[in-house]
C-alpha positions as CSV (number, residue, x, y, z in Angstrom):
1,X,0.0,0.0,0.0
2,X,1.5,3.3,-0.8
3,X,1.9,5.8,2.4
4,X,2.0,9.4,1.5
5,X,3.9,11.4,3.8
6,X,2.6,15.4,4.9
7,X,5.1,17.8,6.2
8,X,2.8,20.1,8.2
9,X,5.8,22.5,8.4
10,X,5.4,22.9,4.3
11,X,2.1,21.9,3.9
12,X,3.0,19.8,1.4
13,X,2.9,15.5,0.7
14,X,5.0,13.3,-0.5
15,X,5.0,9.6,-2.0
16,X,7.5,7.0,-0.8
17,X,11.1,7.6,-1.7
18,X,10.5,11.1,-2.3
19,X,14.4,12.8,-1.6
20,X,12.7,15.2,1.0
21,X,14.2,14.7,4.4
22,X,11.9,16.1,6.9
23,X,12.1,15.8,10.7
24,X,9.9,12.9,12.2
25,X,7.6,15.3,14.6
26,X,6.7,17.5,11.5
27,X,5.1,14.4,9.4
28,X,1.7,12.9,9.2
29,X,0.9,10.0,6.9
30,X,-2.3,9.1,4.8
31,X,-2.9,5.9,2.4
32,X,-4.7,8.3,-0.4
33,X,-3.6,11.1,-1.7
34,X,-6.8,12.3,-1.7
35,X,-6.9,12.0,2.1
36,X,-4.3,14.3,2.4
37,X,-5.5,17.3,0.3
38,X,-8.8,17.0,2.4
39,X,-6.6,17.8,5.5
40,X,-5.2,20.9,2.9
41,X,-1.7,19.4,1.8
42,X,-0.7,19.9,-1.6
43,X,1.4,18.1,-4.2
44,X,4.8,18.0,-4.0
45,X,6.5,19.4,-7.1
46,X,9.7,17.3,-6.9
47,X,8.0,13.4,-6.4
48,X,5.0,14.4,-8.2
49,X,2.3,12.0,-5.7
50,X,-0.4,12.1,-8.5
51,X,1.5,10.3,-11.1
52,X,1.7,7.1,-8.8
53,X,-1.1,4.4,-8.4
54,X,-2.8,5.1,-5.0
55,X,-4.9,1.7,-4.3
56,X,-7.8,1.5,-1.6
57,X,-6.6,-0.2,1.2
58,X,-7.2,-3.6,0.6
59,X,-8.2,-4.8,3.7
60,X,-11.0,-1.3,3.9
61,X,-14.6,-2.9,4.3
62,X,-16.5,-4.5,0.9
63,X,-19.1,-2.3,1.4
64,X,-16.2,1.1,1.1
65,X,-14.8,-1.1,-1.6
66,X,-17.5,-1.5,-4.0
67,X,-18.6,2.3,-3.3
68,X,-14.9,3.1,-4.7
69,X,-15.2,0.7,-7.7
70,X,-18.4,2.3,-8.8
71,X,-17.0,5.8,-8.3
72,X,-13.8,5.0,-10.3
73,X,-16.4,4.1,-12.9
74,X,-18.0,7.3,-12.9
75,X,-21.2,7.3,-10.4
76,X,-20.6,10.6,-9.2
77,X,-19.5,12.0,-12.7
78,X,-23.4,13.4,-13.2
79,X,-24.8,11.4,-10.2
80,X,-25.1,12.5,-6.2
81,X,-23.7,10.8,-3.3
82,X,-27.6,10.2,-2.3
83,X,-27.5,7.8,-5.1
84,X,-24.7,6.2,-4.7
85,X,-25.7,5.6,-1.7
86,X,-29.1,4.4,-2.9
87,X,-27.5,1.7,-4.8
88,X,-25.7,0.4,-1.6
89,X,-28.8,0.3,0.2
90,X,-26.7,2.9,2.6
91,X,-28.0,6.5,3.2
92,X,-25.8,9.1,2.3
93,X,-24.9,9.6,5.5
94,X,-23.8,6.2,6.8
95,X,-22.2,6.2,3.5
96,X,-20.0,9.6,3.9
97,X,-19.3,7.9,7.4
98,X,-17.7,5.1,6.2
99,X,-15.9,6.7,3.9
100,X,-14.5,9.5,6.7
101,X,-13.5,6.3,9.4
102,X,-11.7,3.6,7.0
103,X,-10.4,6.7,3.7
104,X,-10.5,10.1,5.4
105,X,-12.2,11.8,2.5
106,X,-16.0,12.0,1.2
107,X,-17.1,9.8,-1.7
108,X,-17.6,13.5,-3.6
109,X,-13.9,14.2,-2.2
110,X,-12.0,10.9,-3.8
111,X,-13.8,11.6,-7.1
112,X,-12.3,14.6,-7.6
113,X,-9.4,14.1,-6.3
114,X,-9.0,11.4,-8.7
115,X,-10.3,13.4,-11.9
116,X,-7.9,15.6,-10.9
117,X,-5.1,13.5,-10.6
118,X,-5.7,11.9,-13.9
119,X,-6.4,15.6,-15.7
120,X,-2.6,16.9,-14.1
121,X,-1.2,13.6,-16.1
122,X,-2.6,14.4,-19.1
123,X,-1.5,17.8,-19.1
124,X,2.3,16.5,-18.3
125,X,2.0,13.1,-20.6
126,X,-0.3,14.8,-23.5
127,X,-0.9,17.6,-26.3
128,X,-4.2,17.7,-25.7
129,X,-6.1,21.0,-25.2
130,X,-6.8,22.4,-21.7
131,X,-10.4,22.0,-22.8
132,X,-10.0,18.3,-24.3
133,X,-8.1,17.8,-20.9
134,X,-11.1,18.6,-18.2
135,X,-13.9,16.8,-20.3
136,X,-11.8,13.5,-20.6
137,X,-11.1,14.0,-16.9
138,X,-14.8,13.8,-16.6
139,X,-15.0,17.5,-15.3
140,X,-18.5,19.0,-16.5
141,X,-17.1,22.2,-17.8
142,X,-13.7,24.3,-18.3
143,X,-14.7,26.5,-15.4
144,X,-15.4,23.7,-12.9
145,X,-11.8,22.3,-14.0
146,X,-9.9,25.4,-13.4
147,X,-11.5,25.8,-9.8
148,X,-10.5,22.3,-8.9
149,X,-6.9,22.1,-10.1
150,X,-6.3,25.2,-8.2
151,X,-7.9,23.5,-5.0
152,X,-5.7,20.4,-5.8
153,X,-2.6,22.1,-7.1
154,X,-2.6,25.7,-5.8
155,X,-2.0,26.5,-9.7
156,X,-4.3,27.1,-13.1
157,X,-4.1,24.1,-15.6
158,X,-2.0,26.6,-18.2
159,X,0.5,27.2,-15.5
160,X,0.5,23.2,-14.2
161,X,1.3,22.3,-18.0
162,X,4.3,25.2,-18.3
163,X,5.7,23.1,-15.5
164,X,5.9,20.1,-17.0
165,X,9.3,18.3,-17.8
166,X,10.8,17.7,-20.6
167,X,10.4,14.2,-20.5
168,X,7.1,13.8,-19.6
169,X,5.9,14.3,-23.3
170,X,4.8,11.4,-24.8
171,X,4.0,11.4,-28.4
172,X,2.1,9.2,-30.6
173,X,1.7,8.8,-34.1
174,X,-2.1,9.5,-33.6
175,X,-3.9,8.0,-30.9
176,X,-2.8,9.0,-27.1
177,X,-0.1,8.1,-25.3
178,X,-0.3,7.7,-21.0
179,X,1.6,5.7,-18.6
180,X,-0.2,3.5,-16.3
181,X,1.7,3.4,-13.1
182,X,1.7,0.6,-10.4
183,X,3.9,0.0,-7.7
184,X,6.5,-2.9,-8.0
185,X,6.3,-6.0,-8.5
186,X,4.2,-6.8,-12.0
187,X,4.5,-10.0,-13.3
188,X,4.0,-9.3,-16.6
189,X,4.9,-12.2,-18.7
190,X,2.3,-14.3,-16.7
191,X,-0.3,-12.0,-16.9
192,X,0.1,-11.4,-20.7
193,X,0.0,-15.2,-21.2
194,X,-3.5,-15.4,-19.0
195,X,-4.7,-13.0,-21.2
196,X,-3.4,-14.7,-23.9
197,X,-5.3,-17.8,-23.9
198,X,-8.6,-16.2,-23.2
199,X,-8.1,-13.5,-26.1
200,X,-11.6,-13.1,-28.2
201,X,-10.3,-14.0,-31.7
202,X,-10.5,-10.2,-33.6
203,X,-11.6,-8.4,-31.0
204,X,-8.0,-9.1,-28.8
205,X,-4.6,-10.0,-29.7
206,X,-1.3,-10.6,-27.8
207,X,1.6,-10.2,-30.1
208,X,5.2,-9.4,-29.7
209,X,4.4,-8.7,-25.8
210,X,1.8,-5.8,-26.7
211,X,-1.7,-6.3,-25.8
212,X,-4.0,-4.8,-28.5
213,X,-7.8,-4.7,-28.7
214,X,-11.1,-2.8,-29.9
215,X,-13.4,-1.6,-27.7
216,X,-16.5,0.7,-28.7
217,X,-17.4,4.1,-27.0
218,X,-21.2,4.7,-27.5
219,X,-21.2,3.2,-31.1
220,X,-18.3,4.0,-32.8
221,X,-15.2,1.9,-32.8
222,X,-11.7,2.7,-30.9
223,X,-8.2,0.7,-30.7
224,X,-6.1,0.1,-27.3
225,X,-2.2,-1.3,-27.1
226,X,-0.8,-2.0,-23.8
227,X,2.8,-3.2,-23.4
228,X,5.5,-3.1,-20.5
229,X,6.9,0.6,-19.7
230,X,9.4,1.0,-17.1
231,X,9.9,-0.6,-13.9
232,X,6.9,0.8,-12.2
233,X,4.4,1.5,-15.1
234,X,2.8,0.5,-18.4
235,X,2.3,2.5,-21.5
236,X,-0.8,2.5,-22.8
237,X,-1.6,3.6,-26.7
238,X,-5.7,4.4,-27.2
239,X,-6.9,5.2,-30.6
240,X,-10.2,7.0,-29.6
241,X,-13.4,8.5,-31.4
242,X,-13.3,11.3,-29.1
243,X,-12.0,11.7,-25.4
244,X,-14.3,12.7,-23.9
245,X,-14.3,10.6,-20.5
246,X,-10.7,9.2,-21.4
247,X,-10.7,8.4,-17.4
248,X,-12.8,5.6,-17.6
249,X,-11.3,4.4,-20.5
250,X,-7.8,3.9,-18.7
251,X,-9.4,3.0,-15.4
252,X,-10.8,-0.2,-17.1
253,X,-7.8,-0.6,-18.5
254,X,-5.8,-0.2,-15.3
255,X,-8.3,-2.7,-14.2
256,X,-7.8,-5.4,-16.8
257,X,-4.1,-5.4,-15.5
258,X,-4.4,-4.9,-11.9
259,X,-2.5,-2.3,-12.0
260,X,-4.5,-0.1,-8.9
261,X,-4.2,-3.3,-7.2
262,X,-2.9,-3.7,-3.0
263,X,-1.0,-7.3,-3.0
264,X,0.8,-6.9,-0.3
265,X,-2.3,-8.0,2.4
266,X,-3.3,-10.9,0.2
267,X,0.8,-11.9,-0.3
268,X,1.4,-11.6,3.1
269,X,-1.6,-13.9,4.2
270,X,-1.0,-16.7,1.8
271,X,3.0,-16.2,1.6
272,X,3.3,-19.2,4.0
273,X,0.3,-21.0,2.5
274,X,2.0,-25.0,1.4
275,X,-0.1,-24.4,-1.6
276,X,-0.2,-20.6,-2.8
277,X,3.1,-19.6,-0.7
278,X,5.3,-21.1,-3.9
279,X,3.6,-20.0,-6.5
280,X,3.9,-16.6,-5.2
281,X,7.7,-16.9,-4.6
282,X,7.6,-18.5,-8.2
283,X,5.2,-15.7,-10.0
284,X,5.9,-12.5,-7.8
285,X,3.4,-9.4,-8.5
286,X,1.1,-11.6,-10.6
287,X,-2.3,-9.7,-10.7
288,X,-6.1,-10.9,-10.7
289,X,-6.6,-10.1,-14.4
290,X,-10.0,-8.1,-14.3
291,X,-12.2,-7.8,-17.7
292,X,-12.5,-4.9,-20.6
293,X,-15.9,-6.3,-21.2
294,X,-18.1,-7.6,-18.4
295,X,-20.0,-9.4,-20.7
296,X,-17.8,-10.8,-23.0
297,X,-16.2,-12.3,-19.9
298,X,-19.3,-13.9,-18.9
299,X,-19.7,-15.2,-22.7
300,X,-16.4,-17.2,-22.3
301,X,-16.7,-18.3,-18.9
302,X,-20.2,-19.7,-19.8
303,X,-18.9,-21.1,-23.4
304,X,-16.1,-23.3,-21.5
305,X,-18.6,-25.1,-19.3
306,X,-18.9,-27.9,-22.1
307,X,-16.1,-27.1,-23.8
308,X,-12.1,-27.3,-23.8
309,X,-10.0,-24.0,-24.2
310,X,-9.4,-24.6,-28.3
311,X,-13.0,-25.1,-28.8
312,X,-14.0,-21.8,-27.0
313,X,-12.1,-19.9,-29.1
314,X,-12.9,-21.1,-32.3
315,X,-16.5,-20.5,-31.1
316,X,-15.8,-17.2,-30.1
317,X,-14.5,-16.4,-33.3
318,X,-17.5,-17.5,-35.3
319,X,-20.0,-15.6,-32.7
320,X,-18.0,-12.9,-33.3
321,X,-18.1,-13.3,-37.3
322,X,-21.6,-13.5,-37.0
323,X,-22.6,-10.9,-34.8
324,X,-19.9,-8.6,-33.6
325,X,-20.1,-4.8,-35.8
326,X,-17.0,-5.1,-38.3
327,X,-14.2,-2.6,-37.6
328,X,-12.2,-1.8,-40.9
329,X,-8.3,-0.7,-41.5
330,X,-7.1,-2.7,-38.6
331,X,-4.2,-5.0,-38.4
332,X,-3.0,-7.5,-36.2
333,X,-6.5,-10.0,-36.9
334,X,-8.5,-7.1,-35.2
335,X,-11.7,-6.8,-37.1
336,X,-14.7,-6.7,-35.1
337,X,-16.3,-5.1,-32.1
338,X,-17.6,-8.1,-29.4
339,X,-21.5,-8.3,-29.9
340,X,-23.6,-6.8,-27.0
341,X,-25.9,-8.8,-25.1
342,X,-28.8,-7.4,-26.8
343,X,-27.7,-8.9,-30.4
344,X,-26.5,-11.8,-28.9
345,X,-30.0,-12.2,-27.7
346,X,-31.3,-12.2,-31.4
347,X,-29.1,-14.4,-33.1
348,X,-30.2,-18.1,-33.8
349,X,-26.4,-19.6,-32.3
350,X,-27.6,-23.1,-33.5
351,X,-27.2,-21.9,-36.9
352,X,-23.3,-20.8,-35.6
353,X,-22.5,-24.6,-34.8
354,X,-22.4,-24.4,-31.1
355,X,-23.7,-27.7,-29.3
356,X,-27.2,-27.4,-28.2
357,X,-27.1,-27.4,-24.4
358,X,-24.4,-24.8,-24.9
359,X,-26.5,-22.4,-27.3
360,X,-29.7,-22.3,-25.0
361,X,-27.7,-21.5,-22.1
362,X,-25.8,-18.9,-23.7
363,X,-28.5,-17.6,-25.7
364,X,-30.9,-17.8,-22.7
365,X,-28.4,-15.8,-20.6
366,X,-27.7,-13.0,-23.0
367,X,-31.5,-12.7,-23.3
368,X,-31.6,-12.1,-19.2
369,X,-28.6,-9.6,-19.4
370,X,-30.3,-7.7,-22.1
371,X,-33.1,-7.2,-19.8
372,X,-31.6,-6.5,-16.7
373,X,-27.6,-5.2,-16.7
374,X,-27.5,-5.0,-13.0
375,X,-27.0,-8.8,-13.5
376,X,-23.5,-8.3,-14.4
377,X,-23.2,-5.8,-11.6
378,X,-20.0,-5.2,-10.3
379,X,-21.5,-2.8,-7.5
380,X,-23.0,-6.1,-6.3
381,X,-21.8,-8.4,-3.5
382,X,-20.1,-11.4,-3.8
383,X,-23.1,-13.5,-2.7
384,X,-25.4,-11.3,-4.9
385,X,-23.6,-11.6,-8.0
386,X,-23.0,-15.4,-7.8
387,X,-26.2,-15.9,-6.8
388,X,-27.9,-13.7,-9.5
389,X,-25.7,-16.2,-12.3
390,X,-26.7,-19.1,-10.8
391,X,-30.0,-18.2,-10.8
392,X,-30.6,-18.3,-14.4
393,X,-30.9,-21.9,-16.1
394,X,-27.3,-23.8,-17.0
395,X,-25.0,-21.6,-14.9
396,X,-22.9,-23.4,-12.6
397,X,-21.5,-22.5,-9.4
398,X,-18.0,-22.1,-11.2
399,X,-18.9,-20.7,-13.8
400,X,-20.7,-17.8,-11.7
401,X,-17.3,-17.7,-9.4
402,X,-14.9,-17.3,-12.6
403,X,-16.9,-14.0,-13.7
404,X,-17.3,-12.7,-10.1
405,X,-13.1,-13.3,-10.2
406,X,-12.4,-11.2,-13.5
407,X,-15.2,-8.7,-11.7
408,X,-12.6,-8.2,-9.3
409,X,-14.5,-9.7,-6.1
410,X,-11.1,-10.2,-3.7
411,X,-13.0,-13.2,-2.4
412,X,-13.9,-15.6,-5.8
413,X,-13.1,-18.9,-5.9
414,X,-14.0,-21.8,-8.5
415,X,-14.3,-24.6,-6.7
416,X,-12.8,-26.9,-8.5
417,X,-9.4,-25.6,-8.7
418,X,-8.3,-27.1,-5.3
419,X,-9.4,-30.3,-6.6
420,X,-5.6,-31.3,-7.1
421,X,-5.1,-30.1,-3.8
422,X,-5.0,-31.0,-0.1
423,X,-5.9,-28.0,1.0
424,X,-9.0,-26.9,2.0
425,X,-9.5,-23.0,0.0
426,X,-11.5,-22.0,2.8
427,X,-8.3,-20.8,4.5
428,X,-7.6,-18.4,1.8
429,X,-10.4,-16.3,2.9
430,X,-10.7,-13.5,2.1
431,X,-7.8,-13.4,-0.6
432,X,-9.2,-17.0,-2.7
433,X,-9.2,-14.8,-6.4
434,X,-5.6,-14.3,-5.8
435,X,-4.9,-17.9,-4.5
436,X,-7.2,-19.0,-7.6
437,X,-5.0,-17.0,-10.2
438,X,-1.7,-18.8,-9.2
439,X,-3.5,-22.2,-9.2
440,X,-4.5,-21.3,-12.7
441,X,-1.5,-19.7,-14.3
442,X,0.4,-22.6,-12.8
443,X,-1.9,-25.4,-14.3
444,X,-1.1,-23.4,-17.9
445,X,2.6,-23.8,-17.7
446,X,4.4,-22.2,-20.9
447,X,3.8,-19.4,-22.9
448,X,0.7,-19.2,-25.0
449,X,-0.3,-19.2,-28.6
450,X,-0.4,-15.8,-30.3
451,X,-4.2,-15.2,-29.7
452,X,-4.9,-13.9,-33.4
453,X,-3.7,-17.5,-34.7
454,X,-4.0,-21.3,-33.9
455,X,-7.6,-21.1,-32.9
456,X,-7.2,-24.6,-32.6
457,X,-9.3,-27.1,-34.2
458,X,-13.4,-27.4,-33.6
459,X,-15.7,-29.1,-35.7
460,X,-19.2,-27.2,-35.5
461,X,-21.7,-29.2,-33.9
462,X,-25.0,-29.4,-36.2
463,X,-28.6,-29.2,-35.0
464,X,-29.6,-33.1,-34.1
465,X,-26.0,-34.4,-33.8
């Protein structure tokens, strides 16, 4: 967990490591940066706090957790506390509570300190207008953007990008280039190869260690590339439509790789496990991979019920073929946008190939998303989202705790991963998506197939065989 350190002599914070040498007596620490510009510390100029991942604690309560998750997906962009709370059955009060005792900040606080955050990176990493800059921040107008980056940064956002360094440019031949920073260790290579296997043929590819795929932004059609960076950050290249709300774009991103993520409670916990405790020595820093698309998730995770890894890809392809918008001008096997639950709903899969059982269960389930997203949820609890899947007809138990795991619930664990074990998973509580992650990467030893070739070989099943 990163600790920021506040000088109350300066009035300024720190991250770790920063070369600041204050005396012990003058310095207060917080776990969010955030925190400490509620208590009215600002920035240091020299360490530069905001360009460093600042993960909730993860041992803060599931119900602060989940509130954070839904904010970092925009709840409180256009919405009100009073209906954030509303969606956590919490009033705003007990919410704002909770939020003061386990972060030090109000829900409304974290937001924007984190649009802010993510604006004062743009303006050092980008050439984008001051004006592109606060809407893809998510800030609702120019105006409101200036006041905040003077609350934040004591400075106007014309003055914060004269400041920058020289280095901190990045340029792209079109597209956008920002770093997504995590703090050390990211196992990479395993991650990649996770992602890998489960790639949607031309929708994702891994190739020559970058990560590329489409994604679509109310309609029209965008391209993102993510491959290693430094030591302590990714680069990530997005070829956008329009960027407008470019902070949710890179916070699912940053949630596909973990990067936001606090292993160091989980590592600790499980680092003397028999089981887990050498496949974390073995795989250091390896992430939970979350998911781009909640539903697509849910599409493969349901598709490998009956079917073996090779199979599930060729079928992806051809639902993809068949349903997913093309995307033109791409390279790399990239040529379509993944289908949404809605389409998915109207197309006759028997005519695709897939095996019976596995078209009505798949077609009946994008039918219930269609009709009701919160069944995909993520604001949901554990319990509530598992038992929401298994509620509808031919999800298994497994199958519900897979998705729940690329959701990003700490606490997912398919069951029958510690079938080749003596070890009873309920002592990985509450840290089992992590302990299920290393079972899984270490059950898929070597390095992957390219994900835009060898599909593997599937013969369509036919209706009646």
């Amino acid at each position: 967990m990163t600790t920021f350190s506040a000088v109350v002599t300066t009035g300024i914070y720190c991250r770790p490591g920063c070369g600041a040498k204050p005396l012990a007596e003058n310095v207060r620490t917080f776990e969010l940066a955030a925190h400490a510009e509620a208590a009215g510390f600002r920035a240091c100029l020299r360490c530069r706090p905001y360009r460093v991942a600042g993960p909730v604690a993860a041992d803060a309560p599931e119900l602060v957790c989940r509130a954070v998750q839904l904010i970092i997906a925009g709840a409180l962009d256009s919405g009100t506390e009073a209906a954030l709370g509303a969606r956590l059955a919490l009033s705003p009060r007990h919410l704002r509570r909770l939020f003061h005792e386990h972060l030090g900040v109000t829900p409304n606080q974290l937001a924007r300190s984190r649009r802010a955050h993510f604006a004062r990176r743009l303006l050092d990493d980008s050439d984008l207008t001051v004006a592109d800059v606060a809407f893809a921040a998510g800030f609702g107008s120019v105006r409101q953007f200036n006041r905040e980056m003077r609350l934040v940064f004591r400075a106007s956002p014309v003055e914060l990008r004269d400041r920058r360094r020289r280095a901190d440019r990045l340029v792209a031949d079109g597209g956008l280039v920002m770093r997504l920073p995590f703090t050390p260790p990211l196992h990479w290579d395993a991650l990649l190869e996770f992602l890998s296997a489960r790639a949607v043929p031309g929708v994702e590819s891994v190739r020559d260690g970058v990560y590329r795929r489409t994604i679509s932004l109310d309609g029209e059609a965008g391209v993102l590339e993510v491959r290693r960076g430094g030591p302590d950050h990714l680069m990530l290249w997005a070829h956008l439509p329009f960027w407008e709300g470019l902070i949710h774009v890179v916070e699912r991103v940053a949630r596909v790789f973990g990067v936001d993520a606090d292993l160091a409670p989980a590592e600790a916990a499980l680092a003397d496990d028999p089981v887990i405790g050498p496949l974390i020595a073995a795989r250091p820093g390896l992430r939970v991979p979350g998911a781009w698309g909640v539903f697509e998730v849910a599409v493969e995770a349901v598709l490998s019920q009956h079917s073996p890894r090779a199979e599930v890809r060729a079928q992806l392809a051809a639902l993809v073929a068949a349903a997913g918008s093309p995307v033109h001008g791409l390279d790399g096997g990239l040529t379509h946008l993944f289908p949404s639950a809605t389409t998915l709903a109207d197309t006759d899969l028997l005519t695709l190939g897939l095996p019976e059982t596995t078209a009505k269960t798949l077609s009946a389930f994008a039918t219930a998303v269609a009709a009701d997203e919160t069944l995909l949820d993520a604001g949901a609890t554990l319990a509530e989202l598992t038992g929401r899947l298994r509620d509808r007809p031919g999800i298994t138990a497994d199958t519900a705790h897979h998705i729940a795991l690329r959701l990003g619930h700490p606490d997912a664990f398919p069951g029958t991963l510690a079938a080749g074990t003596t070890t009873d998973p309920e002592r990985w509580r509450p840290w089992r998506a992590l302990a299920a992650i290393h079972l899984i990467t270490a059950a898929e030893p070597g390095r992957a197939a390219p994900a835009d070739t060898a599909l593997g070989t599937w013969t369509p099943h036919r209706v009646g065989t």
